[in-house]
SELOKE-78597 format. One line per field, with one value per residue (C-alpha): residue number from 0; residue in one letter; chain; x, y, z. Coordinates in steps of 0.25 Angstrom, whole numbers, always signed. Layout:
<sites>
nr: (NUM; ...);
rest: (A; ...);
kette: (A; ...);
east: (X; ...);
north: (Y; ...);
up: (Z; ...);
</sites>
This chain:
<sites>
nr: (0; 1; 2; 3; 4; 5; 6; 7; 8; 9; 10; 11; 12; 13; 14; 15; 16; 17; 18; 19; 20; 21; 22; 23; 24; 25; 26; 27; 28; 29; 30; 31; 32; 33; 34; 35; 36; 37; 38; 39; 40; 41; 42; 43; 44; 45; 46; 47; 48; 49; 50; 51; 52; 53; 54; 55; 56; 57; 58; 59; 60; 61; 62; 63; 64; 65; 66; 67; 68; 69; 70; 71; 72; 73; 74; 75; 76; 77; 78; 79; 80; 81; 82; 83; 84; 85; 86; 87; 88; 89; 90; 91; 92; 93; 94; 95; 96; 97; 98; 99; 100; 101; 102; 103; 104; 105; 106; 107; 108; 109; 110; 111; 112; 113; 114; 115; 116; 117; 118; 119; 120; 121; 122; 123; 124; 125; 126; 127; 128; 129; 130; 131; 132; 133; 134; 135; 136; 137; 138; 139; 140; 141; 142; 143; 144; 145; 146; 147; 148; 149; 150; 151; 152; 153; 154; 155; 156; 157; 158; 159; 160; 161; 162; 163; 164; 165; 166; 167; 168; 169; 170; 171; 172; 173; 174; 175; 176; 177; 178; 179; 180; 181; 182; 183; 184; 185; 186; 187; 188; 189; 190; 191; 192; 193; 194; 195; 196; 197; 198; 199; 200; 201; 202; 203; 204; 205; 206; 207; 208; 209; 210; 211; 212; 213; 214; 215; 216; 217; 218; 219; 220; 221; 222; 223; 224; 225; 226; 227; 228; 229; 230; 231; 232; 233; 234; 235; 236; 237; 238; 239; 240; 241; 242; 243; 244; 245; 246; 247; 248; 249; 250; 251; 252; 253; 254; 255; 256; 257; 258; 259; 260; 261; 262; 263; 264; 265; 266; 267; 268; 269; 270; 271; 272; 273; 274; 275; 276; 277; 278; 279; 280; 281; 282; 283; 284; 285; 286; 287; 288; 289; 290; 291; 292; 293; 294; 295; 296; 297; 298; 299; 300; 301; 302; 303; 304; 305; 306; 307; 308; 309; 310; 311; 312; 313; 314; 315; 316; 317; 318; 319; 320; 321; 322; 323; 324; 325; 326; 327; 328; 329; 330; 331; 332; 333; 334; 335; 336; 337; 338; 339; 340; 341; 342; 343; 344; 345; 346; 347; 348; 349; 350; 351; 352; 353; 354; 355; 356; 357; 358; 359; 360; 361; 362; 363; 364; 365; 366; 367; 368; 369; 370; 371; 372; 373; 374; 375; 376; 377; 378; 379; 380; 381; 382; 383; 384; 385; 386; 387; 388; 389; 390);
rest: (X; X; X; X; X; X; X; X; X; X; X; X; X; X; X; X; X; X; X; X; X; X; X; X; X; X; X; X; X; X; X; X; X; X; X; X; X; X; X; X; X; X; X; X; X; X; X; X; X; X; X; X; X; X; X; X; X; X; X; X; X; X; X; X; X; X; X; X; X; X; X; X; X; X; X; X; X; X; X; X; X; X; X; X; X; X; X; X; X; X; X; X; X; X; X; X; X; X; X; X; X; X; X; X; X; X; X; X; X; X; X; X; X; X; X; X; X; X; X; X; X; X; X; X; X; X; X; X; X; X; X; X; X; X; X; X; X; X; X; X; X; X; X; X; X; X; X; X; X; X; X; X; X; X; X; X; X; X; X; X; X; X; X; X; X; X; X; X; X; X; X; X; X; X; X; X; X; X; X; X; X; X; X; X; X; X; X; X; X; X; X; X; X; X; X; X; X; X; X; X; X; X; X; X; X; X; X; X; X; X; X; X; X; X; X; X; X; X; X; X; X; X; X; X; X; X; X; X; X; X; X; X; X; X; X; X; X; X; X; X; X; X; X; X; X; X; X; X; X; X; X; X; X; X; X; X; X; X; X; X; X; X; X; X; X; X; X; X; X; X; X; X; X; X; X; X; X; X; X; X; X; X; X; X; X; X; X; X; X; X; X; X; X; X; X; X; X; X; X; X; X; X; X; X; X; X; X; X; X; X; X; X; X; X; X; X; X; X; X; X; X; X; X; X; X; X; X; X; X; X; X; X; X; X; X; X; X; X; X; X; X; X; X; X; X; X; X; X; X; X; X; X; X; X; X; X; X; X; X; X; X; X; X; X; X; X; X; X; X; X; X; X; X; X; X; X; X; X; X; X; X; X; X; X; X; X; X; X; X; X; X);
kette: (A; A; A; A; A; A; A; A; A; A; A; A; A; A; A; A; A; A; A; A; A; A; A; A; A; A; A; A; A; A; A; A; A; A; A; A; A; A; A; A; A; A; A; A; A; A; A; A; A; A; A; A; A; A; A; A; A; A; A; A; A; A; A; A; A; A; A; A; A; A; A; A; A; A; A; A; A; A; A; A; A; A; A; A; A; A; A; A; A; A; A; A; A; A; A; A; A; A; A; A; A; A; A; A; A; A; A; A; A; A; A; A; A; A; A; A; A; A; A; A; A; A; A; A; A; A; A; A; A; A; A; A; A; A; A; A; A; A; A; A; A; A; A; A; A; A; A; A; A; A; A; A; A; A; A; A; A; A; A; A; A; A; A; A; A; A; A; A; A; A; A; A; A; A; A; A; A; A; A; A; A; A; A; A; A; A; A; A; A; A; A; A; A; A; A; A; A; A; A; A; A; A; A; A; A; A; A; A; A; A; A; A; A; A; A; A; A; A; A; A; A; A; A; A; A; A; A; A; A; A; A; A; A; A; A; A; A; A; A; A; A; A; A; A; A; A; A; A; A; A; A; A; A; A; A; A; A; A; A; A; A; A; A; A; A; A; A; A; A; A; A; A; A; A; A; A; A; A; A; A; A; A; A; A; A; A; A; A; A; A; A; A; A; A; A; A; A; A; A; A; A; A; A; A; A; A; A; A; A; A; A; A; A; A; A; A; A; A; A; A; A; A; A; A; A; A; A; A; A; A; A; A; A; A; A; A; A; A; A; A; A; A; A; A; A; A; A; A; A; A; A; A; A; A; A; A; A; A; A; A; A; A; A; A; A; A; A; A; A; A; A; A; A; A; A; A; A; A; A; A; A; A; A; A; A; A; A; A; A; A; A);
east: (+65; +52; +44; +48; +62; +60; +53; +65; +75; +67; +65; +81; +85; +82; +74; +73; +66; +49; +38; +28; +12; +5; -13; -21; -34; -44; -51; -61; -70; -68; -66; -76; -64; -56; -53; -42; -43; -48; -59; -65; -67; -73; -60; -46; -40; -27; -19; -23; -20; -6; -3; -8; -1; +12; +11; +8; +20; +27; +25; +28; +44; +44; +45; +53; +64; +76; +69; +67; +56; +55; +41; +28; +16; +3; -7; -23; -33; -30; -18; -17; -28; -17; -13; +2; +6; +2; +10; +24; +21; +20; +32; +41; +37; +40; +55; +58; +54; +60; +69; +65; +73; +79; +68; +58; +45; +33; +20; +5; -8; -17; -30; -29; -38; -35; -34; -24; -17; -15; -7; +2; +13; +11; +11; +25; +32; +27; +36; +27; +34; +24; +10; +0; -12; -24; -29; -37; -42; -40; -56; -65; -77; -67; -63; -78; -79; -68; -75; -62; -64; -55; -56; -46; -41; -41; -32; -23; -20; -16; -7; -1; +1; +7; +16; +23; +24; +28; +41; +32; +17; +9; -7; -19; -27; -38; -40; -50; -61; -76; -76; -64; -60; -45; -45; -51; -38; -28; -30; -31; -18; -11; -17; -10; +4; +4; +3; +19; +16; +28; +18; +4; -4; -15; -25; -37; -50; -53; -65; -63; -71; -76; -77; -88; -85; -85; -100; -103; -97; -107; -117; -114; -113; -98; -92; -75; -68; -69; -57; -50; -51; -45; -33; -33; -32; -22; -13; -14; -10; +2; +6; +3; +11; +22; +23; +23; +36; +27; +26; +18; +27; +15; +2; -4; +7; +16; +28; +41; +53; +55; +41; +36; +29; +42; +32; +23; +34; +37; +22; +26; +40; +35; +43; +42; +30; +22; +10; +3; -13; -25; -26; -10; -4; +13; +22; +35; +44; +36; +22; +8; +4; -10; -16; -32; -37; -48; -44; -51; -45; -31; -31; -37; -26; -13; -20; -20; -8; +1; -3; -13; -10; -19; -14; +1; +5; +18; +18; +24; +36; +24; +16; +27; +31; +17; +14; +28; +24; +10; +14; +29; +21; +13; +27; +30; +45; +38; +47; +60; +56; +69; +69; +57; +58; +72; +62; +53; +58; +49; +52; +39; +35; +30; +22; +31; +21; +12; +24; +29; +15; +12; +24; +23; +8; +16; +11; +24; +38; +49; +63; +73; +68; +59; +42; +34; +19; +20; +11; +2; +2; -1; -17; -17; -9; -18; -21; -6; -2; -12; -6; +8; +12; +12; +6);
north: (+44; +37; +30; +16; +20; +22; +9; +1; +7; +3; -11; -12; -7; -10; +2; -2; -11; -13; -17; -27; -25; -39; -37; -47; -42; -52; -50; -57; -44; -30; -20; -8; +1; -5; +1; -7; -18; -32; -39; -50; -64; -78; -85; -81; -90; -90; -98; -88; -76; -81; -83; -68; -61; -68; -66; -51; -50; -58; -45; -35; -42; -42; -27; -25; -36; -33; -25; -32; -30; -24; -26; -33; -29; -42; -30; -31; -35; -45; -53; -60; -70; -74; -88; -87; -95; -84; -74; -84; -85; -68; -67; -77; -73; -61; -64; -70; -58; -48; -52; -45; -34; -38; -36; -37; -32; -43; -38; -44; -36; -46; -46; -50; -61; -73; -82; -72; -73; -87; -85; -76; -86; -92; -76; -75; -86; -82; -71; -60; -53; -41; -39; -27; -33; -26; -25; -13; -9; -14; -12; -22; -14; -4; -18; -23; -8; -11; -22; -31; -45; -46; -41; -36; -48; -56; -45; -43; -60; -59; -47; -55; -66; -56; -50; -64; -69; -56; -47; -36; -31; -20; -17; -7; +0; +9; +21; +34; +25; +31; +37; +32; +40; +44; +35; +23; +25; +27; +16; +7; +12; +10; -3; -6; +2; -8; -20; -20; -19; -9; -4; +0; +6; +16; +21; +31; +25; +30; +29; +23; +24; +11; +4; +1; +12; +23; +17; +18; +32; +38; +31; +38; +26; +28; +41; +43; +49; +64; +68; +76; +66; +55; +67; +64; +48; +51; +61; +51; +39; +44; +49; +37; +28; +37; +36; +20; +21; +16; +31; +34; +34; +35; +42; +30; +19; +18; +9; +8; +13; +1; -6; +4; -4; -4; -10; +5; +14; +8; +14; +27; +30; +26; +16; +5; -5; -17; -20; -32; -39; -33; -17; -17; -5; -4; +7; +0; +7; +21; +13; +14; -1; -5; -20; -23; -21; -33; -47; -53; -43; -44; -58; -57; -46; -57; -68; -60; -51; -57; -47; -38; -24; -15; -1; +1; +14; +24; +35; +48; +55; +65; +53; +46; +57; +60; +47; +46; +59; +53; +42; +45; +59; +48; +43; +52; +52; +59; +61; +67; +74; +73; +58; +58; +68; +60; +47; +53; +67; +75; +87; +93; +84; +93; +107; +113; +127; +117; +109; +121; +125; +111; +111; +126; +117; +106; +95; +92; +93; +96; +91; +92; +85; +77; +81; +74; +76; +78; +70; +82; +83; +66; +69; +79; +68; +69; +84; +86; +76; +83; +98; +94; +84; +89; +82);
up: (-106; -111; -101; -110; -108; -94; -91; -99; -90; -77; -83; -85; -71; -56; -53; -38; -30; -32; -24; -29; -24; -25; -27; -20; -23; -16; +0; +7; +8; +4; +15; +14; +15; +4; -10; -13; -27; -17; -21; -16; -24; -19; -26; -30; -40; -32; -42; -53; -46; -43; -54; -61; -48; -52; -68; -64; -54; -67; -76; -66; -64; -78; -79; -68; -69; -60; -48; -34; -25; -13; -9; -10; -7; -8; -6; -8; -6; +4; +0; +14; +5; -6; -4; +3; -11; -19; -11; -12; -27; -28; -20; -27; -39; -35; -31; -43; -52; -43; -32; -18; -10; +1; +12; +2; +9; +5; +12; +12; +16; +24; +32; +46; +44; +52; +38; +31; +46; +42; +30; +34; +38; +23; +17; +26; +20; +6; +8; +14; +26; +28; +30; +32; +39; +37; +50; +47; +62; +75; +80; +75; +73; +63; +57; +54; +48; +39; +34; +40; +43; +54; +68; +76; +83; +70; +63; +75; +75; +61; +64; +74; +64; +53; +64; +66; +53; +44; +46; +46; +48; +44; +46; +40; +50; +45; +54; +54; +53; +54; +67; +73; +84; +86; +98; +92; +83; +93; +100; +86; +82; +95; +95; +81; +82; +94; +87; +82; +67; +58; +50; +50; +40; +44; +34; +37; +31; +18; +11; -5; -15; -19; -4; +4; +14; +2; -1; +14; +16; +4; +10; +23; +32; +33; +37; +36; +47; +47; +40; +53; +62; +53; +51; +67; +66; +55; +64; +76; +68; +63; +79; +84; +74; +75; +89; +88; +79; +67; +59; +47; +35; +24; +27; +32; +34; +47; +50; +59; +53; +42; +42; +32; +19; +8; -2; -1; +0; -14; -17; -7; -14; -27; -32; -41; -37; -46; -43; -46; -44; -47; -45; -42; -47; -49; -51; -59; -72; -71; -74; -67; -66; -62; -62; -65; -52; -53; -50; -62; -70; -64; -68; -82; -87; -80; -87; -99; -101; -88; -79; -71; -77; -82; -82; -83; -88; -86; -76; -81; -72; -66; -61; -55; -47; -44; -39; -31; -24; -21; -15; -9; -2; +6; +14; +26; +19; +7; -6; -11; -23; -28; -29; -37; -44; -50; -51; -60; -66; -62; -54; -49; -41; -30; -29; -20; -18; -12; -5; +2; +6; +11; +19; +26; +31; +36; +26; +18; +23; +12; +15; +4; -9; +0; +3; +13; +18; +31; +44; +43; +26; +27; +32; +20; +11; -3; -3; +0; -12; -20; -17; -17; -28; -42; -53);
</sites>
């Protein structure tokens, strides 16, 4: 089957459900950590970036008619600053094109700012039902480090906000921070696991080309953790989150049983996802699709041709299944080779000399048609990826 005639028979037939990732690309100041596509600008014409988000949603449903929506995902950025019209707009919109799964999950990053606190109410009744507050730290001089314009008493007031007015909550800490010791984050992490959120997302500070802290670390006034003492903060997180009933079920994601993200197990497990706004990439009918990632640019090309993309281009059955493997060997569930081999034709999808030799070392367990990177193979996670999956 050519890869036209496969899109035409996607385009004819539900192919499951989809998940829907929303760009708002704008912050009040960028963080010295942060690589991710946010800018920040004196104005947003809000009226005109309404309208473009909703003419690029438009031609997404357009090739994907009859497929509901499980999940969507207003990412950033920091789209805690959208106008709680503008959400309702997406979101109806949104309905009308697809129609939502029952128990759609709707989710929102936001800042815990006392003024992004204030709409939270208004981002509720748009429709939003889950949050992931980027709290970020829970000691104010890490927070100044971070470049964070909250402290610690201003975030937790807005967690305590969120907690009453959405179904469920989620927050970012960044851990292994220049010299922090093992303490220091022990007594952090027992501090947020107390706090009653489902789900907590903990990730290691990285340095990203591109940032602030990348000019600072080749200037030498910024130093990363050494490498076996973050492997330390990395083992103790996951004890202790296990221990409080809230497991690691991605490398650096954590919820009770049911509170896991559904909108990035649809990235994870690979399955279909549109993403629109500047820099939002999709996976739908076996194509790669990516958005111009500058706002000004964004808006120019949906003036022009009705929506933000620039790049959308087929993936072969080897890139699909590489990409699956990629990602789905992030989940602690791992991936049934079967399955995908069945999704996308392709057999090999594994070296298993290196499989077997990785698993006499305890890295990866093999169970059936199914391969998982073990706790132990999760602090080796990339150099594992890179021995095991075959490309």
């Amino acid at each position: 089957m050519t890869f036209e005639m496969e899109v035409e028979t996607l385009q004819k037939r539900p192919e499951g459900e989809l998940a829907l990732y929303i760009h708002w690309p704008f912050c009040v100041s960028k963080c010295p950590y942060c690589d991710f596509n946010s800018h920040v600008r004196d104005a947003v014409d809000q009226a005109a970036w309404r309208a473009a988000l909703l003419a690029d949603m438009a031609h997404e449903a357009a090739l994907t008619p009859g497929r509901r929506l499980r999940s969507i995902f207003f990412g950033g950025g920091t789209p805690s600053l959208m106008p709680p019209e503008t959400v309702a707009a997406l979101l109806a919109a949104a309905e009308r094109h697809w129609g939502f799964a029952e128990g759609i999950e709707i989710t929102l990053e936001a800042n815990p700012s006392s003024v992004e606190a204030a709409r939270f109410t208004d981002l509720a009744a748009a429709g939003v039902n889950r949050v992931s507050l980027g709290l970020q730290a829970l000691d104010d001089a890490a927070l100044r480090f971070l470049g964070r314009a909250h402290d610690v008493g201003e975030g937790l007031a807005a967690l305590d906000v969120a907690q009453r007015v959405f179904a469920r909550v989620s927050f970012d800490l960044i851990y292994a921070r220049p010299d922090q010791s093992p303490e220091d984050w022990q007594r952090e992490l027992a501090r947020a696991l107390a706090l009653g959120t489902g789900h907590l997302s903990l990730y290691q500070l990285t340095i990203e080309d591109g940032t602030r802290f990348a000019t600072d670390a080749a200037k030498g006034v910024l130093t990363e953790l050494d490498p076996d003492r973050a492997a330390d903060l990395f083992e103790a997180t996951r004890a202790a989150t296990a221990a409080a009933g809230i497991p690691a079920y991605e490398v650096s994601n954590h919820a009770r049983a049911g509170e896991q993200s559904r909108h990035n197990l649809a990235y994870w497990r690979y399955q279909d996802y549109l993403g629109i706004g500047p820099g939002a990439h999709g996976r739908r009918l076996g194509q790669a699709t990516v958005r111009h990632r500058k706002p000004e640019n964004w808006l120019k090309r949906v003036a022009a041709g009705g929506h933000g993309i620039q790049v959308a281009e087929p993936l072969s059955p080897r890139a699909r299944a590489t990409e699956a493997l990629l990602m789905g060997l992030r989940l602690d569930e791992g991936v049934d080779l079967a399955r995908l081999a069945a999704k996308t034709g392709v057999d090999a999808l594994i070296d298993l000399r290196a499989a077997a030799r990785l698993e006499e070392l305890g890295f990866v367990e093999q169970a059936g048609t199914r391969v998982r990177v073990t706790p132990a193979g999760m602090l080796l996670l990339n150099a594992i990826l890179a021995d095991l999956v075959v490309t």
